[in-house]
N, C-alpha and C positions, 0 to 999 in steps of 0.2 A: 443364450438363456442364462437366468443365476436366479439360483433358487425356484424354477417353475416360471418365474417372469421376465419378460422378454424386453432387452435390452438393444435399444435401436440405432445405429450406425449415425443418424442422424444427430443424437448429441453433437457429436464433433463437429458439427456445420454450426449449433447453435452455441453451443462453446466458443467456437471462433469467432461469430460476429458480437459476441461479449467483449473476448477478448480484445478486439479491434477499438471498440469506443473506451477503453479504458486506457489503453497503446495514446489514444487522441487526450483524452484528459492531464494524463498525465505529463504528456507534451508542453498543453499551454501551462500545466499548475507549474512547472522548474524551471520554463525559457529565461524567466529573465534573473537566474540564480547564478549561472553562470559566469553572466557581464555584469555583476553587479556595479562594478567601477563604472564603465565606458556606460551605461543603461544612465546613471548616476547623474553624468558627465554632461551626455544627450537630453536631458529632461529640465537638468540644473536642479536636482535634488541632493538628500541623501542617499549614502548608502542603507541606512535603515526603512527610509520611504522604498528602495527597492525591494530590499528585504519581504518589508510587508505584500505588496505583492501576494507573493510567495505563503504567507504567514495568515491571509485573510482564506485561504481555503480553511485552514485549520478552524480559523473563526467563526466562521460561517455556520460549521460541520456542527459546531456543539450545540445549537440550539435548534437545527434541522435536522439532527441524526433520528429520533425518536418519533417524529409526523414521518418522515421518510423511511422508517423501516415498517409503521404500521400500515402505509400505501402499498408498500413492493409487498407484506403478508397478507392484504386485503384485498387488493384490486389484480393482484401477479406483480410478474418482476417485468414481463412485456410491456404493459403498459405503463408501469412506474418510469422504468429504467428508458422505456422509449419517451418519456414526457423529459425526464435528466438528459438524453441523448440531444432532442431538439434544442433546447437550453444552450446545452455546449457549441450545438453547431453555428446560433445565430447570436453570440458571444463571442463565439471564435473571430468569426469572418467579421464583426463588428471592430472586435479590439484591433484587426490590422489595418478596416479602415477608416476608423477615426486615433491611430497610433501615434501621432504627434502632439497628441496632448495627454500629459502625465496624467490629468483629471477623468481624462475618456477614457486612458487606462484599465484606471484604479476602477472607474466606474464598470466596464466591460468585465474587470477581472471579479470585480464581486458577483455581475450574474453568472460567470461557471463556477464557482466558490459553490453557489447555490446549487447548480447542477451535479456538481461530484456525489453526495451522498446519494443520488441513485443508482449512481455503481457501484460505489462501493459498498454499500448497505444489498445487494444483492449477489454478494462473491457466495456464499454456502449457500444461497438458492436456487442456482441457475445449478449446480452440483445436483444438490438432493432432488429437483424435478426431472431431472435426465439421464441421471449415474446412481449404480448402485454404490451401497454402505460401500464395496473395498474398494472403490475408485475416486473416492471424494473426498480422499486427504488428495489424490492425485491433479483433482481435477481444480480443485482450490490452488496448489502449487502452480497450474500453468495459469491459474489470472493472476497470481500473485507474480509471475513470469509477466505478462503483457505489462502488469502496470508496470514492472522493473522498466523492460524496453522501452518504454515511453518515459520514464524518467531518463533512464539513460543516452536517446536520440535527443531528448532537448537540454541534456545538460552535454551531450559531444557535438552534438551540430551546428548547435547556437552560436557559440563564441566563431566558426567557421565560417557561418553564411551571416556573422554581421560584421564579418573580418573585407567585408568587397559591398554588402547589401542594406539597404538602410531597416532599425529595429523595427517598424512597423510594415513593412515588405515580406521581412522574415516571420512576424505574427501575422499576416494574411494568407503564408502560405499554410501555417499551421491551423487557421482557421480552415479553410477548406479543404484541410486533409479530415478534418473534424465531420464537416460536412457529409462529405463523403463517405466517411466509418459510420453516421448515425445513418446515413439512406439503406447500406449492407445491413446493417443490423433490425432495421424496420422492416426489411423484405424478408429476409429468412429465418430472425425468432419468431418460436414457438414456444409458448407455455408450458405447456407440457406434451408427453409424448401422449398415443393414443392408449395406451398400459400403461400402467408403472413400474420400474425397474424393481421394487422388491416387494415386498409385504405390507398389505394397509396396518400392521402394527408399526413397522420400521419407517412408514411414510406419514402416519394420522400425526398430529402436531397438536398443542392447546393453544388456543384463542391467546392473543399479545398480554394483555394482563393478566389471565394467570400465569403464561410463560415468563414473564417478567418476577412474578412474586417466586414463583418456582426455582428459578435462575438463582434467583440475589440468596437464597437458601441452602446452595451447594459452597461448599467453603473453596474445593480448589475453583472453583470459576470465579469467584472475587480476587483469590491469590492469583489467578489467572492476568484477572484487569489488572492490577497491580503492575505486573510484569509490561501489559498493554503497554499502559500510560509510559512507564520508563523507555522501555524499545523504539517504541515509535518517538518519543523523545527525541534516541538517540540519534535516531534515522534523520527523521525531522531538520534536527539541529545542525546534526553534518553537511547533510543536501544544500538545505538554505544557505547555509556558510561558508561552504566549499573552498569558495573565489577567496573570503577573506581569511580561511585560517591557514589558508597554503602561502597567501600572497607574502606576509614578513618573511617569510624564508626564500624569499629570490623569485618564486614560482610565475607562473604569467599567468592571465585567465587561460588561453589553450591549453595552458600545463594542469588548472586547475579544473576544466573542463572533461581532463582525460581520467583525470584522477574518479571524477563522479561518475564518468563513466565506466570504467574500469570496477568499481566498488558497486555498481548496479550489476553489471554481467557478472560478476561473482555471486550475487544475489539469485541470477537469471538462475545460474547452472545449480546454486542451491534449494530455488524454489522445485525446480523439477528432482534433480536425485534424492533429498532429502523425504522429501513427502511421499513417494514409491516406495522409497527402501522402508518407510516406517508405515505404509500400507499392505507392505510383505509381510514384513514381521509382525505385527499387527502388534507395536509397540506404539505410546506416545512419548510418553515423558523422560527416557532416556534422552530423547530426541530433542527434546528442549534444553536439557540441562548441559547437555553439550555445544548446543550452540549457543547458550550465553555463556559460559565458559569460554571456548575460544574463539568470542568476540572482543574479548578484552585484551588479546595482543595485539590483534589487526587495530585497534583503536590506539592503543599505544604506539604502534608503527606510523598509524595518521598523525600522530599529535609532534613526532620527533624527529619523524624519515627528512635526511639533508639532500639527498639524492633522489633523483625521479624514480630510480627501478626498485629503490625500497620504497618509497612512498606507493608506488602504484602495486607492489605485490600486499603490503600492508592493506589498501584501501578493498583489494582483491577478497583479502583473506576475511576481512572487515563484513563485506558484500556477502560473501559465501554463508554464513554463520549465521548473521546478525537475523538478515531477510527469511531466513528458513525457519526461524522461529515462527515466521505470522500465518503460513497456512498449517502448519502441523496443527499451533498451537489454535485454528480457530475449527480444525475441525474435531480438534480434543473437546472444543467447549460447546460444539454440536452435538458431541455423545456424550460429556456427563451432563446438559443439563436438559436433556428430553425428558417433555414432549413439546419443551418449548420452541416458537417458530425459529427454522435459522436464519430469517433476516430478520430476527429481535435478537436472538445473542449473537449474531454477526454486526448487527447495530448500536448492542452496546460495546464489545469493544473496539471497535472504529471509534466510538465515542470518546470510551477513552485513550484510546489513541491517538485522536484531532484534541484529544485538550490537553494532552501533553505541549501544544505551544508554549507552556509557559515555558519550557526548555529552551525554545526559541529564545527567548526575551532573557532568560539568564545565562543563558550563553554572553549574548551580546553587555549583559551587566557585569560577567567574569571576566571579559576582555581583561588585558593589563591597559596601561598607557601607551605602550608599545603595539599594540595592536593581537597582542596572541592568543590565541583559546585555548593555551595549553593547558590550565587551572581548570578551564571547564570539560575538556575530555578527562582528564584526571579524575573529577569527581563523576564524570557519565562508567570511569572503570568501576568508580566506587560504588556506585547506584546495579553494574550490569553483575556484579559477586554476590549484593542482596539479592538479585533476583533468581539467583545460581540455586541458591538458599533455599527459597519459597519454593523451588520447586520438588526439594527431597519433600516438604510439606505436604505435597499434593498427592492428589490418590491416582493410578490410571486409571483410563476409559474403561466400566465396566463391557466396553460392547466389544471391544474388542479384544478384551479379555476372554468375552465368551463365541466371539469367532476365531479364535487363535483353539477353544479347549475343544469347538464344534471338528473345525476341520483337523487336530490331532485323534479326535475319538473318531 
């Protein structure tokens, strides 16, 4: 029980099969980020044709993010997220067997591009339908946790199983792992429980267009996006580039592979301890401000580390920080800007998050001649101090404010 209403064990089943199809998306969106040389190689393209790839989920995302979050607030996140799930899985299995053609690819890879924003546009709804207020910074930390994992198995596995396996064998197995997460997750979500976990004040929401005008009226939820667009930038731009900002310094893709991954599982273990510890203390923005603070050494450490054991404790520390910014910070933007739906200000900052690609693309323009991105983490340090900034600007969560003064009185 919390607060009088009853609180059902069952979340955690529907949690998990969330979490599963996201573990799967995240897989195909960063497979071929890794090998971008040898992918390159095999195709007889660029490296930037690979790149994109990678770079068209982002794309995709910005003009789908807004019909996509008023389906998962309209119709549920079951049936949205189950329509985005099928998508992935007959995408997945597609792109490995038609994977010898760069064109069938590309083409395969834009319908999951399509399919992503209904997962991700329902990370704070599958929470707030099933979890109360103090477990839904928690419960946003472990998808933000799945999708790490699934970034992290297809940027460590990848460069492994096309080290002996050919690249479209390797994307057939990750199709039908896809498969098989959307059929778990169509049998065992549930909508909602048969109660709800807290108060029809703390649960009732306004219709997308006023929560939309509502939203864009709170000043730290804009200074919020702001921070979005940068972070995810930063994330963004490292993942996709991984293979080539390690490579001028000796690295190999396995080397560069471990590196993503390494930087994901620091992410893993910050998504989960960070978003507890600031559902205890029923703080946000400390919590923020700290972690884009000491994201900027781990970034530094990426841009200069000559040795693997700095390089991967940097990429570590990088992971840790960077990523625990995004569920703290999205379930900050849950409580200040109610009664808006959370998969409409869960959808606008994904939004602006996925249109941060242009990071992408100036990354690749800051390159040197020489091939380094060091100019471009340099100024991503510069970019991660502004947003250190904007956060003294910001106000806390009143709601947490007044469950922090509830349970001291």
């Amino acid at each position: 029980m919390d607060n009088g209403y009853r609180v059902y064990g069952y979340r955690w089943v529907v949690l998990a099969s969330f979490m599963l199809i996201n573990v799967a998306i995240q897989v195909l969106w960063i497979s071929y980020a890794p090998i971008t040389g040898p992918a390159a190689a095999a195709y007889g393209v660029s490296d930037l044709a690979i790149g994109f790839l990678s770079m068209s989920f982002m794309i995709a995302y910005v003009p789908l993010s807004i019909p996509v979050s008023w389906l998962i607030d309209t119709v549920g996140f079951r049936k949205a997220t189950g329509f985005g799930a099928v998508l992935m899985a007959v995408f997945g299995v597609a792109r490995g067997v038609f994977g010898g053609s760069y064109a069938a690819v590309l083409a395969c890879t834009i319908g999951l591009a399509a399919a992503q924003p209904f997962m991700l546009n329902a990370w704070t709804k599958v929470p707030a339908r099933w979890f109360p207020p103090g477990e839904r910074a928690t419960a946003v930390g472990l998808v933000t946790l799945s999708s790490l994992v699934g970034a992290g198995v297809g940027l460590a596995l990848t460069p492994v199983l096309t080290g002996s396996i050919p690249i479209p064998r390797v994307q057939l197995f990750y199709g039908l792992a896809a498969a098989l997460s959307t059929l778990i997750f169509l049998v065992v979500a549930r909508e909602r429980p048969a109660t709800p976990p807290c108060s029809p004040q703390e649960d009732e929401r306004a219709l997308m267009l006023d929560g939309l005008k509502h939203a864009f009226r709170v000043p730290s939820f804009r200074l919020f996006l702001v921070i979005s667009f940068i972070g995810f930038g930063i994330f963004n731009g490292v993942t996709t580039w991984v293979e080539s900002i390690v490579r001028p310094r000796g690295f190999s893709p396995e080397a560069a592979g471990l590196v993503g991954a390494v930087m994901l599982a620091g992410g893993v273990l910050g998504a989960v301890v960070i978003p507890a510890i600031s559902d205890r203390v029923r703080l946000r923005l400390p919590f923020l401000l700290t972690g884009l603070t000491l994201t900027i050494p781990g970034l530094l450490g990426v841009a200069f580390a000559l040795t693997l054991p700095l390089l991967l404790g940097s990429a570590f520390f990088l992971g840790f920080f960077l990523v625990s910014i995004n569920p703290v910070g999205m379930q900050y933007v849950a409580e200040i800007t109610y009664p808006t739906p959370e998969g409409t200000s869960n959808g606008l900052i994904q939004l602006f998050g996925q249109g941060s690609i242009v990071f992408v693309y100036i990354m690749e323009a800051l390159r040197t001649p020489a091939g380094s991105f060091t100019p471009a983490l340099m100024a991503a340090g510069v970019l991660l101090a502004l947003c250190a900034f904007l956060v003294l600007r910001m106000s806390e969560s009143r709601a947490v404010v007044q469950t922090a003064a509830a349970a001291a009185g």
